[in-house]
Backbone bond lengths (Angstrom), bond angles and torsions (degrees), N, CA, C in turn:
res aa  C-N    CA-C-N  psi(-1)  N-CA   C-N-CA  omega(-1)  CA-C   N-CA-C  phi
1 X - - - 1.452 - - 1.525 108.98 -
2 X 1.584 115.78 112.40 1.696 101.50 168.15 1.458 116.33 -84.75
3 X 1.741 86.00 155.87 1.598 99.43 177.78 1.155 110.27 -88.62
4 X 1.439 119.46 153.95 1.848 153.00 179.92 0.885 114.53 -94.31
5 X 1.364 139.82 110.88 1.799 150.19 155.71 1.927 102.40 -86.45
6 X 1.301 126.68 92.01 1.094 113.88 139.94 1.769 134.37 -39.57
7 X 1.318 132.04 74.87 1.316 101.46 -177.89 1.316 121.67 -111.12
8 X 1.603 129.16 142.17 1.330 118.13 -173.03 1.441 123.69 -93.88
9 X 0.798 150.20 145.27 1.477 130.48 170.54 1.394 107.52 65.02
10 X 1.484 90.93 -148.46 2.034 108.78 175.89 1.327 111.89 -86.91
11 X 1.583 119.03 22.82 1.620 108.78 160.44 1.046 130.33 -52.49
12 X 1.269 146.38 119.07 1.595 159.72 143.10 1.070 98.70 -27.44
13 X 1.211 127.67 134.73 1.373 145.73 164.09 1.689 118.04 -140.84
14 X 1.154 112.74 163.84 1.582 122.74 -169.18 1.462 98.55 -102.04
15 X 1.312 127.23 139.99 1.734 125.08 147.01 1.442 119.15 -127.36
16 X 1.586 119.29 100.83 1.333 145.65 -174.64 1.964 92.02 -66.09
17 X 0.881 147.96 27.29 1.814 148.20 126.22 1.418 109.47 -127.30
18 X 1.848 100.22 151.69 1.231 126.00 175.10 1.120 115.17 -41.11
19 X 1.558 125.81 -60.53 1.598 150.89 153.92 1.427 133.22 -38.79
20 X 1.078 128.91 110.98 1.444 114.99 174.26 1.661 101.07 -159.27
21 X 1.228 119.37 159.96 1.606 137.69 162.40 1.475 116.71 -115.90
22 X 1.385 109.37 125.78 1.713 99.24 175.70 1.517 85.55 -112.14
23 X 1.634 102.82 160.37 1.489 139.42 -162.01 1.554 103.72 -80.51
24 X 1.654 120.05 129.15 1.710 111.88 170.47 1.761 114.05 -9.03
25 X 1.250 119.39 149.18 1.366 130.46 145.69 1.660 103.01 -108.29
26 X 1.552 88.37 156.38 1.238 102.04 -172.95 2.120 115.04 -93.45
27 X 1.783 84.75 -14.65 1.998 89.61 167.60 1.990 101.85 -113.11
28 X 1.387 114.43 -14.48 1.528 105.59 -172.21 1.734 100.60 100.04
29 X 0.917 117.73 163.81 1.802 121.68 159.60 1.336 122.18 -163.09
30 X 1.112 142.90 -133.75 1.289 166.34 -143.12 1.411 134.10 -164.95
31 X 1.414 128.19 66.33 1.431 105.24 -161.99 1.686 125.91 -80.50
32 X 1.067 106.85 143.68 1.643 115.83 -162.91 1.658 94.59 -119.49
33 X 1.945 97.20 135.37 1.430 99.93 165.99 1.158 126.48 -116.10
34 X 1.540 127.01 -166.81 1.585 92.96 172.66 1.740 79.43 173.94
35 X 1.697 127.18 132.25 1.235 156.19 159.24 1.577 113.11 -25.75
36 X 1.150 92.93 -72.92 1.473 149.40 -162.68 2.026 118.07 -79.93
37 X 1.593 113.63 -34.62 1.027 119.44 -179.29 1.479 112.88 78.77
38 X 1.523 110.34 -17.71 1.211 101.56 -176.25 1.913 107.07 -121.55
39 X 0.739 140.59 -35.73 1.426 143.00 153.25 1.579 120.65 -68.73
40 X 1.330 105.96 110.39 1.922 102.06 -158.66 2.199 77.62 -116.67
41 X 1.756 86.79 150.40 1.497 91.15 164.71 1.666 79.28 -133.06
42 X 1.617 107.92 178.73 1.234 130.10 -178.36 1.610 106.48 -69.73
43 X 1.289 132.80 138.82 1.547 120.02 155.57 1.558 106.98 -103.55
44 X 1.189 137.37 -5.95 1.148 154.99 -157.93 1.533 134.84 -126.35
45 X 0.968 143.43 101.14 1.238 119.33 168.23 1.417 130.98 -62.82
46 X 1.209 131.93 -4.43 1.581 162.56 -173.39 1.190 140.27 131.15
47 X 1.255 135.16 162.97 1.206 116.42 -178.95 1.642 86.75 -135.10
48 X 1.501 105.21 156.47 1.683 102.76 -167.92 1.812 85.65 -103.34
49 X 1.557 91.09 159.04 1.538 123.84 175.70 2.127 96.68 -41.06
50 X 1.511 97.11 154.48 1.777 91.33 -174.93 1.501 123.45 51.96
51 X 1.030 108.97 7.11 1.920 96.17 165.88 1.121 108.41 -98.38
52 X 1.349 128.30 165.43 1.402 143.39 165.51 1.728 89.38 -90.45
53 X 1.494 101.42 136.70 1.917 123.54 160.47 1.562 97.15 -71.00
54 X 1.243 119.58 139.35 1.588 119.88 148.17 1.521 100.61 -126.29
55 X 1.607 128.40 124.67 1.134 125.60 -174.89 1.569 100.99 -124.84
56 X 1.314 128.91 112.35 1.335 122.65 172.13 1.845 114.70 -127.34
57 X 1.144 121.26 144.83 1.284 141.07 -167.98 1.491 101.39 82.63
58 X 1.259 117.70 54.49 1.336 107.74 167.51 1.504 101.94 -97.75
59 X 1.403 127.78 -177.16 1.323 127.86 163.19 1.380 132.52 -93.34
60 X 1.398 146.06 141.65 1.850 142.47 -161.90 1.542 78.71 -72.02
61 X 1.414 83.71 152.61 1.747 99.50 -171.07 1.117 145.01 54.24
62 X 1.575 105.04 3.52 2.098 97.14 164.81 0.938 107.02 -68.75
63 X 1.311 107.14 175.66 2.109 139.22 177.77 0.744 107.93 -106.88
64 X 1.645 123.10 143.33 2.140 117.01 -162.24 1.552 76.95 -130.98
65 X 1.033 113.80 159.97 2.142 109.82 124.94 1.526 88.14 -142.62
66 X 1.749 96.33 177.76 1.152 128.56 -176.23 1.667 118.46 -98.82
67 X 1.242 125.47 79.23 1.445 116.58 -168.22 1.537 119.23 -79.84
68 X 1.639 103.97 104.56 1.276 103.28 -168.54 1.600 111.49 121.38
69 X 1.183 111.55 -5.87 1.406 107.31 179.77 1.646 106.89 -100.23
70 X 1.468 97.95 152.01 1.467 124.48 -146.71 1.797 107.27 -139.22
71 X 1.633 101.21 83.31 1.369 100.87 -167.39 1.416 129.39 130.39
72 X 1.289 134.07 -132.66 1.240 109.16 -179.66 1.930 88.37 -147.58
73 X 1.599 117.66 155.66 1.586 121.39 -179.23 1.490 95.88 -154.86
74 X 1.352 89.61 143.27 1.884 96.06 168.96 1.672 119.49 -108.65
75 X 1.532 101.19 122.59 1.769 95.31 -172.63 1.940 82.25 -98.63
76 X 1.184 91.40 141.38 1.297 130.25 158.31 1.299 132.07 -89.03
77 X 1.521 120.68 121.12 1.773 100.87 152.10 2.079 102.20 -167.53
């Protein structure tokens, strides 16, 4: 069964697998990671409005947000 991240906006959120996809945005953003939750660097140079994210080799338990996102997306994994 996969798990559901509602996230809205520039919420920080956790993803406990390497793997995950977040759902179209409706402006595009930036994804940012970060160990720690509190020091984010870029993983991304952007992703445009309507794409699906596919992020793989990340690590269980980093902190993402979306810089620039406008609305609500579901990461999956």
């Amino acid at each position: 069964m996969a798990t559901k991240i509602k996230v809205i906006d520039e919420a920080h959120f956790q993803v406990n697998a390497p793997n995950f996809a977040i759902s179209p945005s409706a402006t595009g953003y930036i994804l940012h990671y970060s160990a720690d939750g509190i020091h984010f660097t870029a993983w991304t140079d952007g992703t445009l409005a309507g794409v699906t994210q596919v992020v793989a080799c990340g690590a269980a338990g980093m902190y993402y947000y979306l810089d620039g996102n406008v609305g609500e997306v579901i990461v999956t994994y």
